[in-house]
Structures are given as C-alpha cells and as structure tokens.
MDAnalysis code that builds the backbone (N, CA, C; Angstrom):
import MDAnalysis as mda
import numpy as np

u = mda.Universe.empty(303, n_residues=101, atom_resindex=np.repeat(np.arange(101), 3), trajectory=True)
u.add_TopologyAttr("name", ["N", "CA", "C"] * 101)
u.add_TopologyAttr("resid", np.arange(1, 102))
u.add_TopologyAttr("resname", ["UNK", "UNK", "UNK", "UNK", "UNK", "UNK", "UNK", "UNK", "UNK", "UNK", "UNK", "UNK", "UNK", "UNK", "UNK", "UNK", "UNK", "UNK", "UNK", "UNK", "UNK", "UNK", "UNK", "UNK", "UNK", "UNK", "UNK", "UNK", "UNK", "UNK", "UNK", "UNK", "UNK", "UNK", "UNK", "UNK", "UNK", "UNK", "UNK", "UNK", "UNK", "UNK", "UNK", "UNK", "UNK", "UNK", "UNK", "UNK", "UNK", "UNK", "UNK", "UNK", "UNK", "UNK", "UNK", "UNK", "UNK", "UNK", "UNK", "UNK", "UNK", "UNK", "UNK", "UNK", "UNK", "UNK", "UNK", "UNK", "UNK", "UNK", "UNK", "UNK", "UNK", "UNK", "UNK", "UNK", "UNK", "UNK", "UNK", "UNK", "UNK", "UNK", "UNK", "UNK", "UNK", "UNK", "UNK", "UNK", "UNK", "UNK", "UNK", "UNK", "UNK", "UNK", "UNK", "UNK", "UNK", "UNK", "UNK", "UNK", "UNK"])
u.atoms.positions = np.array([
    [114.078, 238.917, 202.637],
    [112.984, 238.034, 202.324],
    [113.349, 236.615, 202.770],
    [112.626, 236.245, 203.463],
    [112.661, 234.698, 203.652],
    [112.592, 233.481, 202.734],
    [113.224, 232.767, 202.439],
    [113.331, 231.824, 201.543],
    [112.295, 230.401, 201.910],
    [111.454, 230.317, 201.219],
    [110.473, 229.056, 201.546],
    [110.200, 227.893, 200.484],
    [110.466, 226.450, 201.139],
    [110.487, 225.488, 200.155],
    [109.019, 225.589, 199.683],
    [108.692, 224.795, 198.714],
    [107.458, 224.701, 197.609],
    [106.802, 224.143, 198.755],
    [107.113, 222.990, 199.389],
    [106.201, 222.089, 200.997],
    [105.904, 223.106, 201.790],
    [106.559, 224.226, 202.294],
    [106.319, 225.210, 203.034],
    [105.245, 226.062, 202.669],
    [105.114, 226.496, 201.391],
    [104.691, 227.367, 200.884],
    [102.611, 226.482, 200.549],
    [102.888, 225.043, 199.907],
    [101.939, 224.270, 200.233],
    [101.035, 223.885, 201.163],
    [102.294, 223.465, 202.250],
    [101.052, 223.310, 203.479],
    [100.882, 224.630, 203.831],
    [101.420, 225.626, 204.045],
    [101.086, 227.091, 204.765],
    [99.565, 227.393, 204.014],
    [99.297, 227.235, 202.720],
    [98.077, 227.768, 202.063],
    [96.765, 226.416, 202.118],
    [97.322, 225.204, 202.734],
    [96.601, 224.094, 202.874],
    [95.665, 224.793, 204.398],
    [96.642, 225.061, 205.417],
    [96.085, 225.207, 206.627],
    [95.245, 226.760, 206.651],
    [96.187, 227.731, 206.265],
    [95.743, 228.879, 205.852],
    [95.035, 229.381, 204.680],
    [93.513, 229.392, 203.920],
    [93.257, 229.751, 203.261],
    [93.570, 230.919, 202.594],
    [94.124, 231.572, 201.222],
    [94.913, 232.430, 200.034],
    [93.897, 232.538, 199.520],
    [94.677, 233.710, 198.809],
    [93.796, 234.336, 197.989],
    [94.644, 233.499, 196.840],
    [94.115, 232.845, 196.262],
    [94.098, 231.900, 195.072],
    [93.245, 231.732, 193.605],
    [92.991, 231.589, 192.835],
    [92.642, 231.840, 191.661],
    [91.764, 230.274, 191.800],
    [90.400, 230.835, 191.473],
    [89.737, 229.500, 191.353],
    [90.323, 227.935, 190.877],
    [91.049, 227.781, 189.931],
    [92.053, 226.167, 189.491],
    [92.579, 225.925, 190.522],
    [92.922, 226.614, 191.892],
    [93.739, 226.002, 192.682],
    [93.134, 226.828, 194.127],
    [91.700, 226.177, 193.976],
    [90.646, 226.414, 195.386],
    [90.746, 225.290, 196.220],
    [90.136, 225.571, 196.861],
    [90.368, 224.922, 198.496],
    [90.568, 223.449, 198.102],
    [89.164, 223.126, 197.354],
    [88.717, 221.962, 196.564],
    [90.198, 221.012, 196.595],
    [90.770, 221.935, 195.833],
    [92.048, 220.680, 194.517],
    [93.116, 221.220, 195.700],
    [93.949, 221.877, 196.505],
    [94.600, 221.938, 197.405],
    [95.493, 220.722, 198.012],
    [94.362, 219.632, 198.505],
    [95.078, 218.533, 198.997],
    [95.780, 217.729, 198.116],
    [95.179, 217.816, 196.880],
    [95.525, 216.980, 195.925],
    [96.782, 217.561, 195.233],
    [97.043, 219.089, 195.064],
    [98.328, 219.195, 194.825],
    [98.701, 219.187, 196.012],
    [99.226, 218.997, 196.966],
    [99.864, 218.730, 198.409],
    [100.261, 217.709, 197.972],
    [99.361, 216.268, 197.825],
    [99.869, 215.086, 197.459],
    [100.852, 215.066, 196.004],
    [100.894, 215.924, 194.856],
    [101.021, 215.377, 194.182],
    [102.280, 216.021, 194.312],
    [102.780, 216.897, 194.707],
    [103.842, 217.848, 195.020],
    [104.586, 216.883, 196.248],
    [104.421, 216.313, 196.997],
    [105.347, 215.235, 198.421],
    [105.608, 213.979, 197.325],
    [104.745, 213.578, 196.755],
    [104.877, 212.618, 195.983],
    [106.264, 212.726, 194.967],
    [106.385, 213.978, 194.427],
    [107.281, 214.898, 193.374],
    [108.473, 214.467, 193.876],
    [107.940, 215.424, 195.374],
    [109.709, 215.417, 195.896],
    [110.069, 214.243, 196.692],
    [109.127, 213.308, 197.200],
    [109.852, 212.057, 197.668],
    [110.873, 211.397, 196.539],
    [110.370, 211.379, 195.181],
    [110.721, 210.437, 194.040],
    [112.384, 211.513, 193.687],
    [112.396, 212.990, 194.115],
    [113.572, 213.499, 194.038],
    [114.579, 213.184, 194.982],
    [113.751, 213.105, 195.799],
    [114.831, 212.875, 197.335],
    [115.578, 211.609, 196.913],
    [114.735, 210.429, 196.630],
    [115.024, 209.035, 196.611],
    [116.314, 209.413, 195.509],
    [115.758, 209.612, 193.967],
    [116.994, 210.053, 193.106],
    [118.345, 210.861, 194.006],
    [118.447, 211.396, 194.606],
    [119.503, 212.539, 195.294],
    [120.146, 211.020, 195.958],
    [119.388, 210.368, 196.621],
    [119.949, 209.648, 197.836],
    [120.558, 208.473, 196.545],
    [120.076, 208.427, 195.616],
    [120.507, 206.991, 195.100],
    [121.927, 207.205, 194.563],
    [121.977, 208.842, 193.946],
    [123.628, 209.922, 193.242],
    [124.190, 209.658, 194.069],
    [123.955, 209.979, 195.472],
    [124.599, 210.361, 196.868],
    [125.795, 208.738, 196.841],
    [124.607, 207.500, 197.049],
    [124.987, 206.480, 196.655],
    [126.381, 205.793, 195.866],
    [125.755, 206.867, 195.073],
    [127.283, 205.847, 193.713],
    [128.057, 206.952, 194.084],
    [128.239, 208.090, 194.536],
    [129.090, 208.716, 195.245],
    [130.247, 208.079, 196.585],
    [129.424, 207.365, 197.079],
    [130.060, 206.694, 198.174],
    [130.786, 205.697, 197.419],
    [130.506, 204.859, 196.212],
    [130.492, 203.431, 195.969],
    [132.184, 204.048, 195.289],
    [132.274, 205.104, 194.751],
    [133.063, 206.068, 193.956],
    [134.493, 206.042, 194.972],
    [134.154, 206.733, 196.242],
    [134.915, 206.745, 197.748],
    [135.500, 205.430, 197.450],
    [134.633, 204.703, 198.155],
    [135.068, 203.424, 198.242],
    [136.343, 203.006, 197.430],
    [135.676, 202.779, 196.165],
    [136.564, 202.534, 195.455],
    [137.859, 203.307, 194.901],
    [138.058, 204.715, 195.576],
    [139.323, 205.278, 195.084],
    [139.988, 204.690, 196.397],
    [139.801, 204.574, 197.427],
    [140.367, 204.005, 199.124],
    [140.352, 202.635, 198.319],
    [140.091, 201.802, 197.540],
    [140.506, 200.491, 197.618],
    [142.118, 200.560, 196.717],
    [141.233, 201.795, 195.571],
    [142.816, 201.683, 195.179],
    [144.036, 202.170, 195.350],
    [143.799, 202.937, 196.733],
    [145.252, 203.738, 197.485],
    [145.457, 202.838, 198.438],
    [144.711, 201.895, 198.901],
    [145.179, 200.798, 199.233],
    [146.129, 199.846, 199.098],
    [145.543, 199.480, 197.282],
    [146.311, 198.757, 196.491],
    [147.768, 199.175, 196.035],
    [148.318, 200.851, 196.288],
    [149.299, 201.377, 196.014],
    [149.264, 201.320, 194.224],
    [148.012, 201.284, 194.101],
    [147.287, 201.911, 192.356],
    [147.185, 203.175, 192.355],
    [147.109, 204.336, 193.476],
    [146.748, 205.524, 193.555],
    [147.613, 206.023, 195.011],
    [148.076, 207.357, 194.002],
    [149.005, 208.077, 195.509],
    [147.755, 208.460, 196.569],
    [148.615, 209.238, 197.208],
    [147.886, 209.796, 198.644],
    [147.535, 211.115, 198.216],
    [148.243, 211.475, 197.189],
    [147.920, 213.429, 196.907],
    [146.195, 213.141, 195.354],
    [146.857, 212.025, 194.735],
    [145.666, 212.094, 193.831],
    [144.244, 211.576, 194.591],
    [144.333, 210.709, 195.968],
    [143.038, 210.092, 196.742],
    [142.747, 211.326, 197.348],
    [143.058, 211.968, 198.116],
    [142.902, 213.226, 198.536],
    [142.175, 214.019, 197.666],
    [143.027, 214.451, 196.236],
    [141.788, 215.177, 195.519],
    [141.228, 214.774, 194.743],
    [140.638, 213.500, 194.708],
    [139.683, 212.710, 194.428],
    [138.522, 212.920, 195.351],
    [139.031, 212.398, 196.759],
    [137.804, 212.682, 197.743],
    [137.430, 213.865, 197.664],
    [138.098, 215.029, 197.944],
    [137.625, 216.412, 197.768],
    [136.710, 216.917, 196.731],
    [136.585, 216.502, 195.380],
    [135.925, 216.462, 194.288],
    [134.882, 215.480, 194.680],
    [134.901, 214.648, 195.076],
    [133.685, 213.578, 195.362],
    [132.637, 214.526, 196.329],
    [133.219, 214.264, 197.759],
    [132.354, 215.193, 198.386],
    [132.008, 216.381, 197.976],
    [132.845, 217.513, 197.296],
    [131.681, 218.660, 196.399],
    [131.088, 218.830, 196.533],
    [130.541, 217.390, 194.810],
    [129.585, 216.605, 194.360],
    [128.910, 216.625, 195.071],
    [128.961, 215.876, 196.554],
    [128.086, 215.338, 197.479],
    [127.148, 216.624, 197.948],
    [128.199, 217.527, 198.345],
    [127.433, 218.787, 199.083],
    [126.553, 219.137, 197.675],
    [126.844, 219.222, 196.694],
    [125.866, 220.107, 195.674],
    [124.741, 219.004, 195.930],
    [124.467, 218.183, 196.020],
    [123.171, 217.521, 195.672],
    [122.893, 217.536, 196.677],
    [123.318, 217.428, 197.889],
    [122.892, 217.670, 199.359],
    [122.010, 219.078, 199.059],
    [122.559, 220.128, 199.080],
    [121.913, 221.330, 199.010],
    [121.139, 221.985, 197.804],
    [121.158, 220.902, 197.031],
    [120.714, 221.574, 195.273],
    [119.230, 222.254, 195.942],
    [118.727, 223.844, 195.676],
    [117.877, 224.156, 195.669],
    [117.074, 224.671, 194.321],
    [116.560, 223.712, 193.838],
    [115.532, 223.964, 192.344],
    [115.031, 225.208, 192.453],
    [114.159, 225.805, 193.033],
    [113.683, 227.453, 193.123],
    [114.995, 227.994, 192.617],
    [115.694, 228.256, 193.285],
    [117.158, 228.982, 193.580],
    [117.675, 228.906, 191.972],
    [118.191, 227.589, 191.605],
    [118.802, 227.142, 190.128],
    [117.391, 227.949, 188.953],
    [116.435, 227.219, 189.219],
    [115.605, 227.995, 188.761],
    [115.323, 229.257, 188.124],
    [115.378, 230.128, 189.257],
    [115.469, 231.725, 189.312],
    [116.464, 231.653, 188.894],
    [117.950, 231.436, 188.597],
    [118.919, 231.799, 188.517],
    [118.897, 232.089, 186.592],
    [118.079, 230.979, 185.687],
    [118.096, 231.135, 184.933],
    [118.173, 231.875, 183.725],
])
C-alpha cells in the first residue's frame, strides 16, 4: 500500500471528485484544503523553530569543546543525540505515530 500525506490525499479528492459523505461535498472541499495547509504550515514553522534550538544546542556544545569545558568523546555524543533529535522531527510522520497508537 502506498503511503499518502493528508495534502496528497486532499488535493487528489479536490481535483478528483470521491465518493464523500455530504459534510465534506464538493461545496466545503476548498475550505478544508485551506484549513488543513494552513494546519500544517503552522506545524512545519513549529518543526523548523525545534530544529532551531537544536542547532543553537550544537552550537553551543562546539563552543564549549572549544573552551576545553567539554572532551571530544562527550561533544561527539552530544552531537549524535542532537542530530537524532533532528532526524525525528525531520521525519515525524503524525498518520504513522498516530496509527501506531
């Protein structure tokens, strides 16, 4: 089975008329389109802002292996734990976590 984001699955029934249950006819369609990009812009932005203090995190363990405040074996798995982090929110798929429940 192919795996399809909620946008995928949205516009596909925007362009392609479904068999859909009258509450969510042709009518109201665009409007969840919008309200659903709207959803996930305001997620994306959150992801990118984590992503953010993730870096600020970097940064600051490299300032303090710099400073010879922090070895080379604890910056190492510091970064490694940072980026993770990074990849999980990079790839967090809500459906997926979701279902998993």
């Amino acid at each position: 089975m192919t795996r399809q984001t909620m946008s995928q699955v949205l516009l596909r029934d925007l362009v392609t008329p479904a068999d859909l249950t009258p509450t969510l006819g042709e009518t109201t369609r665009p409007d969840v389109l919008l309200e659903h990009l709207i959803e996930e812009r305001t997620t994306v932005g959150l992801q990118l802002q984590r992503i953010e203090g993730l870096m600020a995190c970097l940064a600051g363990d490299l300032e303090e292996y710099a400073g010879g405040r922090m070895s080379k074996d604890v910056l190492i798995s510091e970064m490694s734990r940072t980026v993770h982090v990074m990849a999980m929110e990079m790839f967090y798929d809500e459906t997926h976590a979701l279902a998993a429940e």
